[in-house]
LOVOKE-356265 format. One line per 4 residues: number of its first residue (from 1); their letters; for each residue x, y, z of N, C-alpha, C, O, CB. Coordinates in pm, 1 decimal. Atoms other than C-alpha are relative to their C-alpha. Glycine has a CB too. Layout:
BEGIN
NUM) A) X,Y,Z,X,Y,Z,X,Y,Z,X,Y,Z,X,Y,Z | ...
This chain:
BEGIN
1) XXXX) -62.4,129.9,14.4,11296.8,9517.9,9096.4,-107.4,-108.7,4.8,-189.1,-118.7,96.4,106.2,-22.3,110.1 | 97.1,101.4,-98.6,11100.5,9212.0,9073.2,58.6,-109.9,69.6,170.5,-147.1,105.0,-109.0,-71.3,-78.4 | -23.2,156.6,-125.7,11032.7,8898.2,9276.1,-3.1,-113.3,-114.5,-59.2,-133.8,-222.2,-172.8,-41.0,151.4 | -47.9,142.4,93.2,11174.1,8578.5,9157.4,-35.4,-118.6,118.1,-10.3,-109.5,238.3,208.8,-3.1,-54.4
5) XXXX) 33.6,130.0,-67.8,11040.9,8218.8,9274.2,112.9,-95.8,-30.5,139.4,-101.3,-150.6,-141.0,-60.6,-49.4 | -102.4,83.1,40.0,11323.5,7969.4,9276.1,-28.1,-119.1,96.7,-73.3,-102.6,210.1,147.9,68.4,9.7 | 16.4,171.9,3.1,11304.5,7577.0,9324.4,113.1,-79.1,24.3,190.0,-64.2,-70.8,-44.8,-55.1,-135.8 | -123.2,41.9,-22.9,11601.9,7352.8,9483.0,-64.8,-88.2,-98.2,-187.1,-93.0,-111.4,69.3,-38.0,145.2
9) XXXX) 38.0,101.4,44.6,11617.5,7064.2,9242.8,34.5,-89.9,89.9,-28.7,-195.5,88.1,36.3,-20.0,-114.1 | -48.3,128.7,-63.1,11797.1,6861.7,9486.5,-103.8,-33.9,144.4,-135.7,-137.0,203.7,179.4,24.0,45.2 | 111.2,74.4,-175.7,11550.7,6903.8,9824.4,-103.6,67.1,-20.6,-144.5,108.7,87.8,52.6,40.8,199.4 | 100.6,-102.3,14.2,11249.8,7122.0,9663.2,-8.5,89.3,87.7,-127.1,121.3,96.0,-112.1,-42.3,-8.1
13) XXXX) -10.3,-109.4,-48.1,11319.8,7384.0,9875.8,-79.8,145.0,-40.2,-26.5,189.7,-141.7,115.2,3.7,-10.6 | -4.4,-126.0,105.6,11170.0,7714.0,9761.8,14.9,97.0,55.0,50.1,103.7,172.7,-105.6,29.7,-81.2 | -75.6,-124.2,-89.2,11229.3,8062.7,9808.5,-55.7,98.5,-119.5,-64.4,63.9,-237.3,210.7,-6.4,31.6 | 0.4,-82.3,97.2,11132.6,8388.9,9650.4,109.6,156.2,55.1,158.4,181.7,165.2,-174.5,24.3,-32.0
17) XXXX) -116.9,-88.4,-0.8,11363.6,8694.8,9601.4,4.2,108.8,-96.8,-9.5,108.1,-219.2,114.5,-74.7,-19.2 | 25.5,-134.3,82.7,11366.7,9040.6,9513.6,111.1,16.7,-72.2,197.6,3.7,14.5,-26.1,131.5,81.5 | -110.6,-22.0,73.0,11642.2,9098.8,9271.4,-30.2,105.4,-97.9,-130.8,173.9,-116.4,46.8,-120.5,-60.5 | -7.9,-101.8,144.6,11762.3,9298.8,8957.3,-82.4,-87.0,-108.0,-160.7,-172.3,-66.2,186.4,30.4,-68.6
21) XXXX) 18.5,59.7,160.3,11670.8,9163.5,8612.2,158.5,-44.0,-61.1,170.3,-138.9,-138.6,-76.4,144.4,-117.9 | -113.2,67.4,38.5,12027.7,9111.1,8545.6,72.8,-136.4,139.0,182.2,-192.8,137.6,110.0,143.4,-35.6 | -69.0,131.4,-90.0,12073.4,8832.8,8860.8,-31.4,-96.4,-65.3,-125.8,-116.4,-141.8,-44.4,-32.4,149.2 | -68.2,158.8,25.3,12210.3,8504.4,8809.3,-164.4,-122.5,12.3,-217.3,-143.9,121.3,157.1,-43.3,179.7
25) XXXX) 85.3,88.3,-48.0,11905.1,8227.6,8730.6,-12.3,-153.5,33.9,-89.1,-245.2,5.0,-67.2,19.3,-61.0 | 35.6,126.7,-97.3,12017.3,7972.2,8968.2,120.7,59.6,105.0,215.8,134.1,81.1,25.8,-194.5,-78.4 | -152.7,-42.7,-92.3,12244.7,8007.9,9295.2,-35.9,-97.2,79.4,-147.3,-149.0,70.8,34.1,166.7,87.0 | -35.2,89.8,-132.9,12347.3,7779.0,9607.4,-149.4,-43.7,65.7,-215.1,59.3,81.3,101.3,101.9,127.1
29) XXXX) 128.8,11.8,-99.8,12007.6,7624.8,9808.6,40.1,24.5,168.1,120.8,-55.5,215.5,-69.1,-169.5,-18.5 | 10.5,-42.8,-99.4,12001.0,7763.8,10135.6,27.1,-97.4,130.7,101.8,-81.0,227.1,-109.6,53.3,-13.3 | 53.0,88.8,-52.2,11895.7,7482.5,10288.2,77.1,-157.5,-4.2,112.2,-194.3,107.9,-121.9,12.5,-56.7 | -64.0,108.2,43.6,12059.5,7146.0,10158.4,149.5,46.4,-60.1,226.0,-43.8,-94.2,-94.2,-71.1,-103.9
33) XXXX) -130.5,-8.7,47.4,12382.9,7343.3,10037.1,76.1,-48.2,-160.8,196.1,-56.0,-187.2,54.4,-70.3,100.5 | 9.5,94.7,100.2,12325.4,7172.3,9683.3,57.1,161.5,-75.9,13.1,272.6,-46.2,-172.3,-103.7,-38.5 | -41.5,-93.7,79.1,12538.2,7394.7,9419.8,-17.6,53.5,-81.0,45.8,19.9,-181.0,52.7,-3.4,-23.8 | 40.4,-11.5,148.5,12359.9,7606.7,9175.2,-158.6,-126.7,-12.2,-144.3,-211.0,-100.8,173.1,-59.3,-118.2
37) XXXX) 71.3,92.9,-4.7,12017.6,7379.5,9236.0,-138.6,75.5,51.3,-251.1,28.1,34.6,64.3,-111.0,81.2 | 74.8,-91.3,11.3,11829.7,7658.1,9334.1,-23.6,69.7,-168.6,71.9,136.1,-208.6,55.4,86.1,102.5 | 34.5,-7.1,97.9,11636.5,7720.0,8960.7,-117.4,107.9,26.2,-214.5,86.3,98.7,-18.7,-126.5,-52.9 | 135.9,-110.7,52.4,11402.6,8032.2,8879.1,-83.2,-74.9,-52.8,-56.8,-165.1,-132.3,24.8,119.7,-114.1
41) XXXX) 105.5,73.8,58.4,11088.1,7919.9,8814.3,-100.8,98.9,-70.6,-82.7,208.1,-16.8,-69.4,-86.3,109.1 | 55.3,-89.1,116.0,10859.0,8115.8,8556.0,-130.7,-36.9,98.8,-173.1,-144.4,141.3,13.0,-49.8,-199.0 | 128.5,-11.3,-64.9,10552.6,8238.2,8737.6,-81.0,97.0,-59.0,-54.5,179.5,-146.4,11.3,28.7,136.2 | 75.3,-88.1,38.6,10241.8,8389.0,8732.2,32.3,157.5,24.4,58.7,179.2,142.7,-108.3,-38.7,50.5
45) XXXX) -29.1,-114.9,-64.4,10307.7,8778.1,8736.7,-102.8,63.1,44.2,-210.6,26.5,-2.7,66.3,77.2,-67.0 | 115.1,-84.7,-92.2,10088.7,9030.1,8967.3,-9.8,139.4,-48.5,-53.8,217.2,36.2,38.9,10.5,167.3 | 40.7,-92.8,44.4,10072.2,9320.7,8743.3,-63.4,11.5,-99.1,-27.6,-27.0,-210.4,61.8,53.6,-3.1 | 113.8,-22.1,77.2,9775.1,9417.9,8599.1,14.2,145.8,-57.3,73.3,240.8,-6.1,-130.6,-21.9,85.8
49) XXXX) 26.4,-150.7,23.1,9683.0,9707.6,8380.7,-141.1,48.6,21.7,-233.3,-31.0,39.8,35.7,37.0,-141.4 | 157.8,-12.9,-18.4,9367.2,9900.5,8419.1,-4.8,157.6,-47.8,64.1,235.9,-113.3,-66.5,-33.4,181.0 | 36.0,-172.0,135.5,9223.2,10228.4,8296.9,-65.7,-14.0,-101.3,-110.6,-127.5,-116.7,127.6,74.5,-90.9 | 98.9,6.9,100.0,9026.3,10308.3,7990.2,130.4,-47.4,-130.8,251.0,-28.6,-114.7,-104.2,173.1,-18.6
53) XXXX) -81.5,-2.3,139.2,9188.5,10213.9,7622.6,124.5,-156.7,11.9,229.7,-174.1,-49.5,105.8,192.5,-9.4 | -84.9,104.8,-10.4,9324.8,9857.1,7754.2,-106.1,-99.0,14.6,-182.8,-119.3,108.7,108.6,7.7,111.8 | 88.1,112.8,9.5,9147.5,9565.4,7601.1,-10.0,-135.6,137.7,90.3,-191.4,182.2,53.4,-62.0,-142.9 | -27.1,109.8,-99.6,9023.4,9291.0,7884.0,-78.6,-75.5,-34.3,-169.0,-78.6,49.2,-7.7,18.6,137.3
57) XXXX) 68.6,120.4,104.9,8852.9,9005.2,7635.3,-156.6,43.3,-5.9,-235.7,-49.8,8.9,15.0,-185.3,70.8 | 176.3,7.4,11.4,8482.9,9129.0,7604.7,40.9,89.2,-184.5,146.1,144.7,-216.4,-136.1,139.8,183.1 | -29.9,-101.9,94.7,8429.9,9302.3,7242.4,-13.3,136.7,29.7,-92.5,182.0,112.3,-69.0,-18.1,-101.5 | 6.0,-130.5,-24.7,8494.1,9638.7,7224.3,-147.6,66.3,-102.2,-186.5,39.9,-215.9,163.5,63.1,-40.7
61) XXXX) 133.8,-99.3,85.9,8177.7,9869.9,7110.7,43.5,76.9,-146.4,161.2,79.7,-182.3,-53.5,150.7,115.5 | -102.9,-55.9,105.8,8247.4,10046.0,6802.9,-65.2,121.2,28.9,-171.5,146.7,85.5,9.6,-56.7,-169.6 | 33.5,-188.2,-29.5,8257.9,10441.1,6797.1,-136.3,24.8,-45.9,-196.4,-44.2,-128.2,109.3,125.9,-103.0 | 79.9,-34.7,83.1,7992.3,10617.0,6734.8,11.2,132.9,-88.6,102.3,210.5,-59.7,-97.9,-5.4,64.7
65) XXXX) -50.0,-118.0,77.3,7972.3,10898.0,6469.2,-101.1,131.8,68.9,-211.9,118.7,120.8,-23.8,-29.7,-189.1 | 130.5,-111.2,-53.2,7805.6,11245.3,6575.5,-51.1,-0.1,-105.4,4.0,-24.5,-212.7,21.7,159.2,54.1 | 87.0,-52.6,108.6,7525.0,11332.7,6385.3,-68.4,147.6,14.5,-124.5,208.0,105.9,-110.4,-100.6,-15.5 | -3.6,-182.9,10.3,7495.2,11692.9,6244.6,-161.0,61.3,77.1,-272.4,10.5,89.9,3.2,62.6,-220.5
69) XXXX) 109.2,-45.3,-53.3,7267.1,11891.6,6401.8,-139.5,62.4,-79.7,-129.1,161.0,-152.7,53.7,86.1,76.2 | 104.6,-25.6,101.8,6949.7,11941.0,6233.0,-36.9,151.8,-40.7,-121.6,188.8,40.6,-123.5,-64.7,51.3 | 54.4,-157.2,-8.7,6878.1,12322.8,6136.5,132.8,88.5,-11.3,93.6,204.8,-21.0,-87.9,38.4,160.7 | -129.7,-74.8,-88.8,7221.4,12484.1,6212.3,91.5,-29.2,-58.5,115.8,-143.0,-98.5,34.6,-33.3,143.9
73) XXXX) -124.1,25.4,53.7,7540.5,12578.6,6076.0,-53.0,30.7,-157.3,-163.2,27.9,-212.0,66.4,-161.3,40.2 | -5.6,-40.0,151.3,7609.6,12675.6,5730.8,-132.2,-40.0,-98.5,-209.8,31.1,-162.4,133.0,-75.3,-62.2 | 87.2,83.1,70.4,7402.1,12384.3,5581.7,-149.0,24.5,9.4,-221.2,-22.2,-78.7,25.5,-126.4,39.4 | 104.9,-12.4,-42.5,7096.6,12490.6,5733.3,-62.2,200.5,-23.9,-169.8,258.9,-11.2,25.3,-71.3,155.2
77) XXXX) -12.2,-156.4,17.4,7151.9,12877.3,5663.4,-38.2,121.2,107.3,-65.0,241.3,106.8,-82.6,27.0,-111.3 | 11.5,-113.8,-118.7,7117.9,12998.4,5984.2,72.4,55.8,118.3,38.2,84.7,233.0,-85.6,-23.6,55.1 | -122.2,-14.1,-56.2,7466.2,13075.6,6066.3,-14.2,170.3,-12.9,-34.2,226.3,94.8,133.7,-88.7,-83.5 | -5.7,-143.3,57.9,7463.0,13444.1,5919.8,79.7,42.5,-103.1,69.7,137.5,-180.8,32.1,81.9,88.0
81) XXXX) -83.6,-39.6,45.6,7782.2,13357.5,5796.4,-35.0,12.9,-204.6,-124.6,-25.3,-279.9,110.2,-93.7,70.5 | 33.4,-57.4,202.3,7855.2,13509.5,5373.6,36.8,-161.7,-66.5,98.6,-169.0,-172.7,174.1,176.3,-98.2 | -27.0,116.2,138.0,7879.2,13119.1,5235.2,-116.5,-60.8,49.1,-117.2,-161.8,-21.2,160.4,-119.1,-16.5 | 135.1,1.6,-39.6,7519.2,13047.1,5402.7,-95.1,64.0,-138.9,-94.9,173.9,-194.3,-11.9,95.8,148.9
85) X) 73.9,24.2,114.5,7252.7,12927.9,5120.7,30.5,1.7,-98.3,-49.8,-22.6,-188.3,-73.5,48.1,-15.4
C-alpha cells in the first residue's frame, strides 16, 4: 500500500497515511473538523530502482563486439573438422 501526504486547506494541518490506491483523495481534517479539506498532495516518491540494465542519466557505453580468435576454428584450419581449408 502506499503512503499518502494530505494538506487541510482550511488550518494546514498535515498528515500522511498508508492506504489502498483506491482511497478517497480528500476526507474530514482531524484537527479543525473542516469537511473534506484534508487534500492529497502529490509527492516526491521513495522508490528507487537499482541493478544492472536500468538507465541513471550518464551515457551508456556501447557493446562491444568479440573479436575472432586469431588461428582457430574452421577459418584458420586447425579445427580438424571435414569443411577446414
Amino acid at each position: 500500500m502506499p503512503l499518502y501526504e494530505y494538506r487541510c486547506e482550511a488550518c494546514g494541518q498535515r498528515e500522511e497515511k498508508l492506504e489502498s490506491m483506491s482511497a478517497p483523495e480528500a476526507h474530514d481534517c482531524p484537527k479543525c473538523s473542516a469537511a473534506a479539506a484534508m487534500k492529497r498532495q502529490v509527492s516526491v516518491s521513495a522508490f528507487t530502482l537499482a541493478g544492472g540494465g536500468w538507465f541513471k542519466g550518464s551515457t551508456p557505453e556501447p557493446a562491444s563486439t568479440p573479436s575472432p580468435a586469431a588461428g582457430g576454428g574452421c577459418a584458420g584450419g586447425s579445427c580438424g573438422c571435414p569443411f577446414a581449408g
